[in-house]
C-alpha positions in Angstrom: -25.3 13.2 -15.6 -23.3 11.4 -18.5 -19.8 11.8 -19.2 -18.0 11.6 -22.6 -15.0 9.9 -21.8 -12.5 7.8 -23.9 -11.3 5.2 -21.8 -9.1 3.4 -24.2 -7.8 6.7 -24.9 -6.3 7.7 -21.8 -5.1 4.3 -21.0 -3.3 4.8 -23.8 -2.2 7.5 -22.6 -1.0 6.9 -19.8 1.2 4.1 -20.6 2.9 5.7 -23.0 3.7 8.4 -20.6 4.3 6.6 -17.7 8.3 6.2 -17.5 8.5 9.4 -18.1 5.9 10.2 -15.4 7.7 8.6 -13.0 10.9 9.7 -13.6 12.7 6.4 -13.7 11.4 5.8 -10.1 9.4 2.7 -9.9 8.1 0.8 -6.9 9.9 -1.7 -5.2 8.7 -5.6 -4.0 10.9 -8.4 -2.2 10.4 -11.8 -4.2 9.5 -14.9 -1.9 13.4 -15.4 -2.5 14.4 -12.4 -0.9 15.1 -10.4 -4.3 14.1 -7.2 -4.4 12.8 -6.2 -7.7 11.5 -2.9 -9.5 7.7 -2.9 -10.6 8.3 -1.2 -14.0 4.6 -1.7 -15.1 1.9 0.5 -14.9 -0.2 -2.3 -14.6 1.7 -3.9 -11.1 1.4 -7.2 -12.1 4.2 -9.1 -11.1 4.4 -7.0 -7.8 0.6 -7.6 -6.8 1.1 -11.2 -7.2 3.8 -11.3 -5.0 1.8 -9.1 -2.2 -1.4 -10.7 -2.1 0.1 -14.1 -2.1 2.0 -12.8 1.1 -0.6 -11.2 2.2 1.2 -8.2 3.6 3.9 -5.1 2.4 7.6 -5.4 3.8 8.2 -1.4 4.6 10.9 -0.7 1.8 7.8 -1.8 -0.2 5.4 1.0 1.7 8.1 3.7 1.2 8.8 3.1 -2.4 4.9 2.9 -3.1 4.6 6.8 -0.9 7.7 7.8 -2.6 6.1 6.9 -5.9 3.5 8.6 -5.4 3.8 11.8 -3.3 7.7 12.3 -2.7 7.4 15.3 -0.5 6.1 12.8 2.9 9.2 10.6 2.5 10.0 11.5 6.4 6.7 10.1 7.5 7.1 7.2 5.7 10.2 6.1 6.8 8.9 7.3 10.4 6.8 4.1 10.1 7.6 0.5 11.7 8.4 -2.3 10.2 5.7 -3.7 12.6 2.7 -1.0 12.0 3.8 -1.1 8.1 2.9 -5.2 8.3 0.0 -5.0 10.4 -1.8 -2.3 8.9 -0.9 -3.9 5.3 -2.0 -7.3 6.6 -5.7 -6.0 8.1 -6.3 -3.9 4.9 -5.5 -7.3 2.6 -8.0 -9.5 4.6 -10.9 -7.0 4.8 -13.0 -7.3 2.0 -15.2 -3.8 1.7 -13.0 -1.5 -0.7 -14.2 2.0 1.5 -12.8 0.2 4.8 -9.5 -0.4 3.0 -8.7 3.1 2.4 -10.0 3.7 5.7 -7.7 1.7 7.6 -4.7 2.8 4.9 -5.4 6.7 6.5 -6.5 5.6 10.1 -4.7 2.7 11.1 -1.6 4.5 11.9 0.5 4.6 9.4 2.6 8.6 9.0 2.0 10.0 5.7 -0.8 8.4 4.3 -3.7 10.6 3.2 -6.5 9.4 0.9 -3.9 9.8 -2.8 -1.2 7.5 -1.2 -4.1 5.0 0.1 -5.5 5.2 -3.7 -1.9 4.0 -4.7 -0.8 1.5 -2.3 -4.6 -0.2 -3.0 -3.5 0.1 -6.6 -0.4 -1.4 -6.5 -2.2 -4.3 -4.5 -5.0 -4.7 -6.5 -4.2 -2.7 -10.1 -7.9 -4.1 -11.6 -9.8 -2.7 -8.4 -8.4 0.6 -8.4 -9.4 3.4 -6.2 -10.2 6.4 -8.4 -9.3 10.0 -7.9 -11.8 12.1 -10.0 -10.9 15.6 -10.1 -12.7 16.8 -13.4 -15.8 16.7 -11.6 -15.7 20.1 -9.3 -15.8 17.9 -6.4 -13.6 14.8 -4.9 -15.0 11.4 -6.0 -13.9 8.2 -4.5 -14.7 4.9 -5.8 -14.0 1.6 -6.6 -16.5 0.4 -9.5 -18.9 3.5 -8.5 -17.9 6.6 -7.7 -18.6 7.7 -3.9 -18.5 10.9 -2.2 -16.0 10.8 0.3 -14.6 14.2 1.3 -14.4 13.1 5.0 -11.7 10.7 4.1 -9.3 13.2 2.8 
């Protein structure tokens, strides 16, 4: 079933209303020096250079990525280790199938994360690989490249 939809348009969009969007809160990323630095871009690149070459998220960089996203769990994300935050982040970056990523983001342990926060931590770490939330289609559509049905994730 096609879809009319303006891609350009709403990438547009969305960059021009993104400051706004956020409110002035951006995610946060340590530097390999130890500076920590506010990801102002909706595109993430200077903060998923930093990750993947690391290969792991510090947990100030979890929370601000929940906060971010969905406020209201800020408890369970500050409930969370330094040591799961790591681990979890550090499994998710080495496996390679997109589907077990978000898996492992909203089974491996870490409070708080449901299948939205997954969607934005994976597109913090990999902004041209995003995970898609499709709403407009009277069910919940997952996907990375191809949408996939994946109600049994959320």
């Amino acid at each position: 079933m096609p879809y009319d939809f303006d891609l350009e348009y709403w990438i547009e969009q969305h960059v021009t209303a993104y400051p706004a969007d956020v409110g002035g809160k951006y995610p946060v990323y340590l530097e390999p020096n130890g500076i920590e630095r506010e990801e102002k871009s909706p595109y993430f690149e200077n903060m998923s250079e930093v990750l993947v070459k690391r290969g792991f998220l510090y947990k100030k960089e979890f929370v601000s990525i929940g906060k971010w996203k969905a406020h209201r769990q800020i408890n369970n994300y500050e409930a969370n280790s330094e040591e799961t935050v790591q681990k979890v982040t550090r499994d998710v970056l080495k496996e390679e199938n997109e589907m077990r990523k978000v898996k492992m983001l909203t089974n491996g342990g870490l409070r708080g994360v449901l299948v939205p926060v997954a969607s934005a931590i994976l597109t913090v770490i990999y902004p041209v690989n995003t995970v898609l939330r499709i709403t407009e289609l009277g069910e919940r559509y997952y996907g990375c490249g191809s949408y996939q049905k994946m109600d049994s994730l959320s």
